[in-house]
C-alpha positions as semicolon CSV with decimal commas, in nm:
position;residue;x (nm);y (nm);z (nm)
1;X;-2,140;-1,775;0,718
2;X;-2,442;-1,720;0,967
3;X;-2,659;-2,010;0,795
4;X;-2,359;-2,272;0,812
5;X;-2,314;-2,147;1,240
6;X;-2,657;-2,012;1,358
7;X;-2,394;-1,692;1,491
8;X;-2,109;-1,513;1,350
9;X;-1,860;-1,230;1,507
10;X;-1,559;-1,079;1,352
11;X;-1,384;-0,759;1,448
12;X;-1,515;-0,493;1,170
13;X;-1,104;-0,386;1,134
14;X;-0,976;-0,735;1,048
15;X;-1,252;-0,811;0,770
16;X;-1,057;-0,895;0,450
17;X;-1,238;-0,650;0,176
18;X;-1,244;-0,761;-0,177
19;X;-1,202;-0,477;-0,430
20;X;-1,521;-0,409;-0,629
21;X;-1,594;-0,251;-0,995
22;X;-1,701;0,145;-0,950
23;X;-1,845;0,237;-1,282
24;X;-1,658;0,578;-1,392
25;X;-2,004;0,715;-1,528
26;X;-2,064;0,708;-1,081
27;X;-1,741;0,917;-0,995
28;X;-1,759;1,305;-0,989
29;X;-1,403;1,367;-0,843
30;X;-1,112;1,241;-0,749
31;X;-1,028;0,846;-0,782
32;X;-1,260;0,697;-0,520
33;X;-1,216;0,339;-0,452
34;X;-1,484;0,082;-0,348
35;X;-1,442;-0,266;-0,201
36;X;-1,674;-0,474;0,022
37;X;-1,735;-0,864;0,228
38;X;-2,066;-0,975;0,185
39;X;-2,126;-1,209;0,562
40;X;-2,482;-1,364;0,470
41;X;-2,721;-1,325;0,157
42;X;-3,106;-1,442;0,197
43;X;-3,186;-1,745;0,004
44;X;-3,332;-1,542;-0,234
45;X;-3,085;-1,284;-0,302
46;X;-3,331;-0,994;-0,211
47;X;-3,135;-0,924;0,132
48;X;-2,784;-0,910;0,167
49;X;-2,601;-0,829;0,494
50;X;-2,192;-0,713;0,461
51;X;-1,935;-0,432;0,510
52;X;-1,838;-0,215;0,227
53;X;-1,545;0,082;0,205
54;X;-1,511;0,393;-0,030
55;X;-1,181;0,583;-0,039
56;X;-1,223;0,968;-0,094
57;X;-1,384;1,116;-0,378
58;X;-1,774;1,207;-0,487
59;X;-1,936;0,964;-0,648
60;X;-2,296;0,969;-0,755
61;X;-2,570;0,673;-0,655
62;X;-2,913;0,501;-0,677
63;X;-2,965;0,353;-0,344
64;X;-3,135;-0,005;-0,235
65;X;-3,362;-0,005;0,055
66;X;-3,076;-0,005;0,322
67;X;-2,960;0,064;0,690
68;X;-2,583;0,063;0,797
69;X;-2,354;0,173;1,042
70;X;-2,029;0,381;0,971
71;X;-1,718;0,233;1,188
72;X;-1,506;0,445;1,088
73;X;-1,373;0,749;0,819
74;X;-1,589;1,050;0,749
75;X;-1,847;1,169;0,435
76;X;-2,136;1,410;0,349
77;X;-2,426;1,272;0,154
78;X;-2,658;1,442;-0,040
79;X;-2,984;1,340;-0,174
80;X;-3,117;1,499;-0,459
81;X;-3,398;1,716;-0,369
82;X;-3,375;1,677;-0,003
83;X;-3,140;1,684;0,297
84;X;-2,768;1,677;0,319
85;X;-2,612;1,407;0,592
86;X;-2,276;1,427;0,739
87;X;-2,185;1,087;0,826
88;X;-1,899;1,000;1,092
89;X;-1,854;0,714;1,298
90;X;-2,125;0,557;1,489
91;X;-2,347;0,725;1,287
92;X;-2,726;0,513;1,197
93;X;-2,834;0,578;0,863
94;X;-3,152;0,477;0,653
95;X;-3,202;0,519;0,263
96;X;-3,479;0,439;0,076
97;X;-3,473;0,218;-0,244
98;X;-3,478;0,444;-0,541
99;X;-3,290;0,790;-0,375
100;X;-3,048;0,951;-0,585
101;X;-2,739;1,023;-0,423
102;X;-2,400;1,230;-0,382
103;X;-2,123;1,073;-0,154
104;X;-1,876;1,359;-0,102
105;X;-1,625;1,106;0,095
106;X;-1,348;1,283;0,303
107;X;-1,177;1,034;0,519
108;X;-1,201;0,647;0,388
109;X;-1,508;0,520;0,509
110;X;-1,612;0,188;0,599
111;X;-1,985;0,041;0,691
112;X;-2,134;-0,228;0,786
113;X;-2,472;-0,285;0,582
114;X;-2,804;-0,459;0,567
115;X;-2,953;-0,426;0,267
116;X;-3,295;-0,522;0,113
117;X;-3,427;-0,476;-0,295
């Protein structure tokens, strides 16, 4: 979308998500739900750039080299061997390619993403 316009701007609340495949080997309670809109991918795929939801549950992760921004709903993350994060909205957060993760999610959350791998 940028590529095609130079700019893009869409309210983060009206973004049409399209559901995406959780593996259940990834969920460690409840029946979390996952869904996403990629906006722009680099040419070579290595970057991507999008919004992405989880309904609540714990899931398990390995991360990609990523920063996002939550706009809205509520979840602690854990990283294995290190610090604990309480996310909420308006929150910055930064994960290195490679961490291990625990997403406790307690209110639907939804980010919006730029990702690198």
């Amino acid at each position: 979308m940028v590529a095609a316009a130079g700019i893009f701007a869409v309210p983060t609340g009206e973004v049409r998500l399209s559901p995406d495949e959780l593996d259940p080997a990834q969920i460690l309670a409840g029946s979390p739900q996952i869904s996403s809109a990629e906006l722009w991918s680099s040419p070579d795929g290595s970057q991507t750039r999008g919004i992405w939801e989880i309904t609540p549950g714990t899931v398990i992760d390995v991360e990609c080299d990523e920063i996002f921004v939550v706009l809205s709903g509520r979840a602690t993350v854990e990283v294995d061997g290190g610090a604990t994060v309480e996310l909420v909205p308006g929150s910055v957060c930064l994960l290195a390619e490679g961490t291990r993760t625990t997403w406790i999610v307690h209110e639907t959350l939804r980010k919006v993403y730029h990702c690198m791998s």
